[in-house]
C-alpha positions as CSV (number, residue, x, y, z in Angstrom):
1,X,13.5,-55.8,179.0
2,X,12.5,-58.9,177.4
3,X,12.4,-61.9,179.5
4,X,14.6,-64.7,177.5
5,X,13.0,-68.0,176.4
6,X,13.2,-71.2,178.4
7,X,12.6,-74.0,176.3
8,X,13.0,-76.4,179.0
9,X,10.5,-74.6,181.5
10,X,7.7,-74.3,178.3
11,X,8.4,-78.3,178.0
12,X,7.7,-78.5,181.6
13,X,4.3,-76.7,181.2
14,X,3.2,-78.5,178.9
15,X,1.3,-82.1,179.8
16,X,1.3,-84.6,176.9
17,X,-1.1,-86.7,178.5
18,X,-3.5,-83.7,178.5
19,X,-6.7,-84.4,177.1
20,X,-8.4,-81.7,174.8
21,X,-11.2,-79.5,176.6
22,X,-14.1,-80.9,174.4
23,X,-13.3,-84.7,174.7
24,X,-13.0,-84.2,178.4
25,X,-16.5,-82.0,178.5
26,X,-17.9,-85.3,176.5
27,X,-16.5,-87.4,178.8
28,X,-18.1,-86.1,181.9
29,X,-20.9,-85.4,180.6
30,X,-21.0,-89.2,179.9
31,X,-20.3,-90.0,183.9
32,X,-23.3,-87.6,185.1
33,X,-25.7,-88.8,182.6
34,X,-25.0,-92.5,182.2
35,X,-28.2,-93.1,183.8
36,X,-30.3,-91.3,181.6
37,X,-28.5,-93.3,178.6
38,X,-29.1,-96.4,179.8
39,X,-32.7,-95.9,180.8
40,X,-33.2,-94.5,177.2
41,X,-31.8,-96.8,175.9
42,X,-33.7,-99.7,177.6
43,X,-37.1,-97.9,177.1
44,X,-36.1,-96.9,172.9
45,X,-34.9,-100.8,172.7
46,X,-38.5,-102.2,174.6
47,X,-40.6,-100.2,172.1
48,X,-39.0,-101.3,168.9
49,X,-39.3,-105.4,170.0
50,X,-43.0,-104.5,170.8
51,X,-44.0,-102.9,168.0
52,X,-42.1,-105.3,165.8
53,X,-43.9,-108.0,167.5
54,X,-47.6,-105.9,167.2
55,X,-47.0,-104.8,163.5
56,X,-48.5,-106.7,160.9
57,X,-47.0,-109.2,159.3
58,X,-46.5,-109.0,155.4
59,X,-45.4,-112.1,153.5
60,X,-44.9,-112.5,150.0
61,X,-45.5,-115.2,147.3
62,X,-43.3,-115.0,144.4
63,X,-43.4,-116.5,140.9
64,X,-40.5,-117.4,138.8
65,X,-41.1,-117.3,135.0
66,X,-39.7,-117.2,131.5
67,X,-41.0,-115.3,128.0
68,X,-42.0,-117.6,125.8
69,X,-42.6,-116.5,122.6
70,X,-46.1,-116.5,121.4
71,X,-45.2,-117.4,117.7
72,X,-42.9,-120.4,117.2
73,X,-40.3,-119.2,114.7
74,X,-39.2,-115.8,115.0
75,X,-36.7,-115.9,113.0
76,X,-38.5,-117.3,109.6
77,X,-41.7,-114.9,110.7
78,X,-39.5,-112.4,110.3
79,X,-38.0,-113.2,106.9
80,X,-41.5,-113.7,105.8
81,X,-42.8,-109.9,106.9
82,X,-39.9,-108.8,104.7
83,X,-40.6,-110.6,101.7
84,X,-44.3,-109.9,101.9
85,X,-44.0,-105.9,101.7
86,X,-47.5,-104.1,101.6
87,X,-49.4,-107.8,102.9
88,X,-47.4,-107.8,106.2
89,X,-49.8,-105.7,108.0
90,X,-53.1,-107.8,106.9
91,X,-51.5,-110.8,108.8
92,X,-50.5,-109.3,111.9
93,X,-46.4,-110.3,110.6
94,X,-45.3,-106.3,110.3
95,X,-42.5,-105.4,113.0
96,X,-41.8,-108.7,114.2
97,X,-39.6,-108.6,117.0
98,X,-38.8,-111.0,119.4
99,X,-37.2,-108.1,121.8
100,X,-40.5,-105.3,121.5
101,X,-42.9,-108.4,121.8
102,X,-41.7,-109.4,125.4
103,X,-41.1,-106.0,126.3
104,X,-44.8,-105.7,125.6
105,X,-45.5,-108.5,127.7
106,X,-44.0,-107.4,130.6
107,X,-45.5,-104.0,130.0
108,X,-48.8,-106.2,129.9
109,X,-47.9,-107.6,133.5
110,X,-47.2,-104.2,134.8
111,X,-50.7,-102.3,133.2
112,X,-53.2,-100.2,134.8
113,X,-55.9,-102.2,132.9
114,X,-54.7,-105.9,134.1
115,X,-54.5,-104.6,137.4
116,X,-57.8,-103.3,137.7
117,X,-59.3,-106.3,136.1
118,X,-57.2,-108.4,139.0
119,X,-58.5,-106.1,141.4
120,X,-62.2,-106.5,139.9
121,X,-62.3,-109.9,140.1
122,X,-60.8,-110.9,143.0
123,X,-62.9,-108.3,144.7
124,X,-59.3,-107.0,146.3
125,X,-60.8,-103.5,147.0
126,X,-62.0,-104.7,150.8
127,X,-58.9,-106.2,151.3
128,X,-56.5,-103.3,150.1
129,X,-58.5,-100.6,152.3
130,X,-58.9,-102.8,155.4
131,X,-59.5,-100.3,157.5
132,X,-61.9,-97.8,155.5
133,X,-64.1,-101.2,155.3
134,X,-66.6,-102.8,157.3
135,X,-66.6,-106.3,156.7
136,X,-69.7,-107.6,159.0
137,X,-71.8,-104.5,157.3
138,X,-70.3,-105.3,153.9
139,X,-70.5,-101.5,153.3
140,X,-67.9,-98.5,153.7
141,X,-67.0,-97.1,156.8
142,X,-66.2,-93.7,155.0
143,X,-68.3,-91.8,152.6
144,X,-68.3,-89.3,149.6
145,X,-65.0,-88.4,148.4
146,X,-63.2,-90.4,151.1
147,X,-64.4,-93.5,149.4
148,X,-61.5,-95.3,147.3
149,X,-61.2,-95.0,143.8
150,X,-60.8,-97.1,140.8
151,X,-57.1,-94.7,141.0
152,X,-57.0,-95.3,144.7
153,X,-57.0,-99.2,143.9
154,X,-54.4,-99.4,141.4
155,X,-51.7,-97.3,142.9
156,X,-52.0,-99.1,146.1
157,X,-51.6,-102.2,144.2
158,X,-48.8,-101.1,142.2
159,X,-46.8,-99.7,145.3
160,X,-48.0,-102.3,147.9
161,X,-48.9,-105.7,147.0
162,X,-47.4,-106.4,143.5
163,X,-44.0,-106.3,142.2
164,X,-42.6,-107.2,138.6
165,X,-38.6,-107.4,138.4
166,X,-36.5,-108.8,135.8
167,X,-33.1,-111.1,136.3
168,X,-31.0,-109.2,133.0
169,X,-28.3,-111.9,133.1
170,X,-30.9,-114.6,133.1
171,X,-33.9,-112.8,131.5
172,X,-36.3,-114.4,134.0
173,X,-39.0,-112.6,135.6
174,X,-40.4,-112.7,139.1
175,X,-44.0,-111.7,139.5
176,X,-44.1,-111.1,143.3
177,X,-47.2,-110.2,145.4
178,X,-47.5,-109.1,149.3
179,X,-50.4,-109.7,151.7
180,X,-50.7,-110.5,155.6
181,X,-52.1,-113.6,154.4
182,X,-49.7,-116.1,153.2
183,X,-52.1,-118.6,151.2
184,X,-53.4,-115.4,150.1
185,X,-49.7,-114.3,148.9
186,X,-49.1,-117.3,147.0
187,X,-52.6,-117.5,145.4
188,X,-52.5,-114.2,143.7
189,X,-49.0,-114.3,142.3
190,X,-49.6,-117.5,140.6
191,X,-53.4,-115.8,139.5
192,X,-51.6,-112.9,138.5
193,X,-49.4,-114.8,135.8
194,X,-52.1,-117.0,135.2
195,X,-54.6,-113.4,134.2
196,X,-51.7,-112.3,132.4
197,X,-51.3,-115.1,129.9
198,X,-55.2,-115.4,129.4
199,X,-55.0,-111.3,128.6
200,X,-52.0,-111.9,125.9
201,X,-53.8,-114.7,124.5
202,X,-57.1,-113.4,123.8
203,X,-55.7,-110.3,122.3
204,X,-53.6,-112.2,119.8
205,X,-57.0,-114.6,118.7
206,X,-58.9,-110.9,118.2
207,X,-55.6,-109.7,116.5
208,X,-56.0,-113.2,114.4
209,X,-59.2,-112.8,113.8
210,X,-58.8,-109.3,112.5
211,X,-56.1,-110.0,110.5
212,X,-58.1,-113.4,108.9
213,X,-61.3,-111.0,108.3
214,X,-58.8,-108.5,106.3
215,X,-57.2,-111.7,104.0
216,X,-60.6,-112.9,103.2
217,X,-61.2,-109.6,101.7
218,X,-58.2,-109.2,99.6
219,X,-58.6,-112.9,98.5
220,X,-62.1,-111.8,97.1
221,X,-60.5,-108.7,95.7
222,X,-57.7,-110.5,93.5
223,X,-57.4,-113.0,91.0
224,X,-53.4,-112.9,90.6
225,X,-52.5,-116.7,91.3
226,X,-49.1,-115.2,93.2
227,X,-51.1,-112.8,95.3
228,X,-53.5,-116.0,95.9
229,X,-50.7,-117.9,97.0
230,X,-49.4,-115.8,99.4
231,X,-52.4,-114.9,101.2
232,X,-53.3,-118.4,101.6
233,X,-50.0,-118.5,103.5
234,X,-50.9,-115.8,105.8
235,X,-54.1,-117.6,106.1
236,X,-52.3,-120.5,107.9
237,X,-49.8,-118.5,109.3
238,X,-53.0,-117.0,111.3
239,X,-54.4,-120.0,111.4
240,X,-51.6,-121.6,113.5
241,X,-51.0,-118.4,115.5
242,X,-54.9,-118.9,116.7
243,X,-54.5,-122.8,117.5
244,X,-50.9,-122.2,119.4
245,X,-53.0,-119.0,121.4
246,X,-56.5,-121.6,122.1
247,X,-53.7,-124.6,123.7
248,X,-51.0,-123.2,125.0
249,X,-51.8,-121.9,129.1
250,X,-48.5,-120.2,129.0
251,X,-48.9,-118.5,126.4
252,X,-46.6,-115.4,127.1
253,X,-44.9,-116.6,130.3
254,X,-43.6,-119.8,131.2
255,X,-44.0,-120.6,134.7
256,X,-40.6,-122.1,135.9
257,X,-41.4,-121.7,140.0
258,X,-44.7,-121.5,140.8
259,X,-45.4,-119.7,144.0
260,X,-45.4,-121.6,147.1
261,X,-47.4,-120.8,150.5
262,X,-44.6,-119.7,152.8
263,X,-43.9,-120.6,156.1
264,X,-45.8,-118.8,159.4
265,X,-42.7,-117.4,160.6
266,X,-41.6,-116.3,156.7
267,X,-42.4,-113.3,157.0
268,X,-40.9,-110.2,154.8
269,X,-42.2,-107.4,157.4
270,X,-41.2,-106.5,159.5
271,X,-37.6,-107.0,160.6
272,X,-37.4,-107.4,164.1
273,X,-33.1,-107.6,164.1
274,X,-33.2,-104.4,161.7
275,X,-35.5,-102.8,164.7
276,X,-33.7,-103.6,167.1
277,X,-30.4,-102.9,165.5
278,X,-31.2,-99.2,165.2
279,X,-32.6,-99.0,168.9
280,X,-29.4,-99.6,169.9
281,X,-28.4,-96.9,168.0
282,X,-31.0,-94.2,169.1
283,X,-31.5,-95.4,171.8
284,X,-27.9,-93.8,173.4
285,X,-28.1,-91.1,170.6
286,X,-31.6,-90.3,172.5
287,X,-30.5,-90.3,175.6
288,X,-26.9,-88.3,175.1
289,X,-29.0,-85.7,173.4
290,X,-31.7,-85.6,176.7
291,X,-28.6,-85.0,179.2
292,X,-27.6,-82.1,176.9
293,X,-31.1,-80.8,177.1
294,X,-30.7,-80.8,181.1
295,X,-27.7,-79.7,181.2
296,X,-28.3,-76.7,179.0
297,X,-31.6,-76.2,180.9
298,X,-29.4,-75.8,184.4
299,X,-26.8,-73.4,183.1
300,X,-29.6,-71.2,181.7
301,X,-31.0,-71.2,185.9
């Protein structure tokens, strides 16, 4: 016969305070291996302020600049490649765009074939494979294949020591670049603008050239006084395009902050706070997870 139910003995069975089984397993697990956590910890905590302190450090020198447009007048440059049709082209004026030309620019800034000129001249291979070289020798330390490439050079450049970003509610630009040496740092941002606008301004005075070579011709070749007329307006369009490329420095980028040597102790990397921080969070992590380890080790004896 069925036994009926007490609700008031099943009440009194039951502990409210009770704790479940798995927080209380944690929980002593935490009082016989607190130890082990703390000396972790400690040792996890010690190794991250070392090596902070032993790790290179990388600062950064960092350029603030502006497009400036390399033809004064976009706007009436533009109404004239309209109204010249088939001539556009001969004078350089077809697709004038005030948008594609800076994006160019920047493109420019960001090439393969401005880097490796940067890294040519400044002789930056040495300094980008520090360790593959042997400075006192002034030879390689590797050989064959192992040596670095012209390939090597550029994607360690791109990844490592330059970067390009863009301010889109400004439209600035800042041209950083990132070496253990800070003078160093500075130096080759503001030499990387500098390169840059030298690049963009010999291009447009071959362009010019081109384009002033090409008008010559079809002024030979005609003798309609309109024709005439407007080609000798492309010829000082040119003309001016040239003499704004030979004395203006900035010609593509404005420098608005040049960089500035920073500070010994402005350094970028590494973070000795962020280290630190995520000892402390490892470090007991670590240490739970080697008291689990013994503990599993025992019951298995």
């Amino acid at each position: 016969m069925a036994q009926p139910f007490d609700a008031e003995e099943m009440h009194a069975n039951v502990n409210p305070d009770s704790e479940p089984p798995m927080m209380v397993a944690s929980l002593q697990l935490l009082r016989r291996y607190w130890k082990w956590i703390v000396a972790t910890s400690f040792v996890v905590v010690a190794a991250a302020v070392a090596a902070s302190l032993l790790m290179t450090r990388i600062y950064v020198g960092d350029v603030l600049v502006a497009y400036s447009s390399a033809q004064q007048g976009d706007q009436p440059l533009s109404m004239l490649a309209r109204g010249l049709g088939g001539l556009a082209p001969l004078a350089g004026l077809a697709g004038v765009n005030t948008a594609d030309a800076r994006a160019e620019a920047i493109a420019t800034l960001k090439s393969r074939t401005l880097s490796v000129q940067f890294i040519d001249r400044y002789h930056l291979m040495p300094v980008l494979f520090r360790s593959d070289w042997d400075a006192s020798k002034g030879t390689w330390r590797v050989s064959g294949d192992d040596i670095p490439t012209e390939a090597d050079a550029f994607k360690r450049f791109d990844e490592d020591v330059r970067e390009i970003s863009e301010d889109t509610a400004t439209g600035l630009i800042r041209v950083a670049m990132y070496s253990p040496d800070r003078q160093q740092a500075a130096q080759w941002a503001n030499a990387l603008v500098r390169d840059a606008n030298a690049f963009l301004r010999e291009r447009a005075l071959v362009e010019s050239r081109k384009s002033i070579a090409q008008l010559q011709r079809e002024l030979d070749n005609t003798n309609t006084l309109e024709i005439r007329q407007v080609i000798y307006g492309l010829f000082e369009t040119q003309l001016s395009n040239a003499t704004l490329a030979n004395t203006r420095e900035d010609y593509a980028f404005r420098v608005i902050d040049a960089a500035a040597v920073p500070d010994a102790d402005d350094y970028v990397r590494p973070k000795p706070l962020l280290f630190i921080a995520l000892a402390f969070l490892l470090g007991p992590t670590l240490g739970l997870l080697l008291g689990l380890m013994r503990e599993a080790w025992s019951e298995s004896r």
